[in-house]
N, C-alpha and C positions, 0 to 999 in steps of 0.2 A: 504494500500500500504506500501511495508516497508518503511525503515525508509533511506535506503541506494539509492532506485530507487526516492523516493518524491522531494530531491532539485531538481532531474533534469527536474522533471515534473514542479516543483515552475519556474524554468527559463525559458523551453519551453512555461511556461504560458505566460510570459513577454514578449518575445519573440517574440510569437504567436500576443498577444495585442499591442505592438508597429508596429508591422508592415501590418496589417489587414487591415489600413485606406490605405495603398500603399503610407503612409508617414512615415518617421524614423526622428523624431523630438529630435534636442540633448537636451530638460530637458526629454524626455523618456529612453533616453540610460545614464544619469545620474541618472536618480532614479532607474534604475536597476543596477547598477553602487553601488550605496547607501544602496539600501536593501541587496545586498551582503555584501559589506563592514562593515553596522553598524551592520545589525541585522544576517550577517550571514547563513540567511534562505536557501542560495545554499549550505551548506556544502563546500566541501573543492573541487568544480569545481570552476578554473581558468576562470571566467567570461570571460573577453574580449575574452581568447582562441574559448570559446566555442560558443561565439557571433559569430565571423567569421565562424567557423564552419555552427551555422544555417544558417547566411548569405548566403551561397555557397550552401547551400543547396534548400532554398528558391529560390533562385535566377535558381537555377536548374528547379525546380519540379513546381513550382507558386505556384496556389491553392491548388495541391494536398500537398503539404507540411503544411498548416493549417488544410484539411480533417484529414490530418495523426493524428496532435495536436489531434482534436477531438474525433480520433478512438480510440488513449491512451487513454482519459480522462476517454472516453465511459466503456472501458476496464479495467482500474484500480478498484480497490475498495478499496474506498476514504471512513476516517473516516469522523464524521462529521467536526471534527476542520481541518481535510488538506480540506475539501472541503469551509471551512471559508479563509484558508490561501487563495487557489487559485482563492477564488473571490475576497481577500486580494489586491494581488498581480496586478491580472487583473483593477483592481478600482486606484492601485496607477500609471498601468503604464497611464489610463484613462484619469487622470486626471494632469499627469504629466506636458504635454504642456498647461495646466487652457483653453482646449478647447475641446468639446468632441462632435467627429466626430458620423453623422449617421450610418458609418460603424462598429464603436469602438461600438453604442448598437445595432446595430444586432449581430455581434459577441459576445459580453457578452450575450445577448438572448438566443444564441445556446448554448453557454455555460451551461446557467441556464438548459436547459431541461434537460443535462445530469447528473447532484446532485441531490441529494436524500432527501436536504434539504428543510424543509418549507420555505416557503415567510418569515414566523415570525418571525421565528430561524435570517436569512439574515437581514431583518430590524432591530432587535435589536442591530446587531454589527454594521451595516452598515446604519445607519438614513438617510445618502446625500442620498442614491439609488434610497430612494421613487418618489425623485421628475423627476432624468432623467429616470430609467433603469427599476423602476417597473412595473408591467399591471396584469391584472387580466385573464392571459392566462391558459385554458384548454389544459395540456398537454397530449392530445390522439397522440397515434401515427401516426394519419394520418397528426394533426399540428405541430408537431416536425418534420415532412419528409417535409413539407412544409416550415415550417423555415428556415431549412439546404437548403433545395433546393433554396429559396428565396436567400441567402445574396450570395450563390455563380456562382449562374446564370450572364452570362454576367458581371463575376468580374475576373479580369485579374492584375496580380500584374504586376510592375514594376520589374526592375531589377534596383537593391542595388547598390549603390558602397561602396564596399569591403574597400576599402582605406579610405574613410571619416568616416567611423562610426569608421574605428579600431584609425585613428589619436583621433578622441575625445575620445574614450573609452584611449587612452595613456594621453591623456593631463585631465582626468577624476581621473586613476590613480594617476598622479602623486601631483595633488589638495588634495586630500584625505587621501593622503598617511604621 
C-alpha cells in the first residue's frame, strides 16, 4: 500500500477498534490521540478532525461503516510490517481501556483472516496475543465467511456523541501539546 494512503488506513484501524465494542472509552481516544502525536504513524492527518469525521460517518452507516474498514483492508496490499503496524495499532487501541471486550476479539479475529501473515511472524512481535486473541483456526473460506458473518449478525452500533469524544480529543490536545 503506498506510503501516502497507509496513515489513513493506520487511523481507520483505530478507529475501526475503538468503536467495535459500541463503547468509545477516553484512554482509547487518548492513545490514538498518543500514537499520532508521539510516534506520528498518521502522517500529517489532523487526528481529532478526522475523528469526527468517522464519527458522523459511523454514526451514519452503523455496521456497514466497519464492513467498509474491512473491504479496504481486504483490498489493500499490505506489506508484511504495515500489516504488523495494523495489528500494532489495533492491540494498543485493545488494550487501551486495561479491558478487552469479546467484541474487540472477534473483531481482531476478522481482522486476522485478512493478512497474509503467519501466527509466528504475529507472536514474535506481539507475545501478550497468545494468551487473549490467538487459536488454532483453519482459515478456509467457508470459516472466514462464517467469522464475518458471526461478529456482525445481530450487532447494531450505537450512535456516538459527536460532542464528547471531540471535547476530550481538545482537552487530549491541549495535555500533550
Amino acid at each position: 500500500m503506498s506510503k501516502s494512503t497507509f496513515p489513513h488506513l493506520l487511523l481507520r484501524t483505530a478507529f475501526s477498534f475503538m468503536t467495535c465494542d459500541g463503547h468509545i472509552d477516553k484512554k482509547e481516544i487518548v492513545s490514538i490521540m498518543r500514537m499520532g502525536q508521539g510516534n506520528n504513524i498518521f502522517g500529517d492527518i489532523t487526528i481529532d478532525e478526522e475523528l469526527e469525521v468517522m464519527l458522523k460517518k459511523i454514526n451514519l452507516r452503523g455496521t456497514e461503516y466497519l464492513k467498509d474498514y474491512f473491504r479496504k483492508v481486504s483490498k489493500s496490499n499490505l506489506t508484511e510490517e504495515q500489516q504488523l503496524q495494523l495489528i500494532q495499532v489495533a492491540v494498543d487501541v485493545i488494550y487501551a481501556d486495561l479491558e478487552v471486550r469479546e467484541d474487540e476479539v472477534k473483531f481482531l479475529r476478522v481482522l486476522r483472516t485478512m493478512l497474509d501473515i503467519s501466527d509466528s511472524i504475529i507472536l514474535t512481535r506481539f507475545p501478550q496475543l497468545a494468551k487473549d486473541f490467538m487459536w488454532d483456526d483453519n482459515f478456509t473460506e467457508a470459516y472466514v465467511a462464517q467469522l464475518h458473518s458471526n461478529y456482525f449478525k445481530n450487532k447494531e452500533m450505537p450512535i456516538f456523541d459527536v460532542s464528547d469524544v471531540m471535547d476530550i480529543t481538545t482537552d487530549i490536545l491541549k495535555e500533550i501539546a
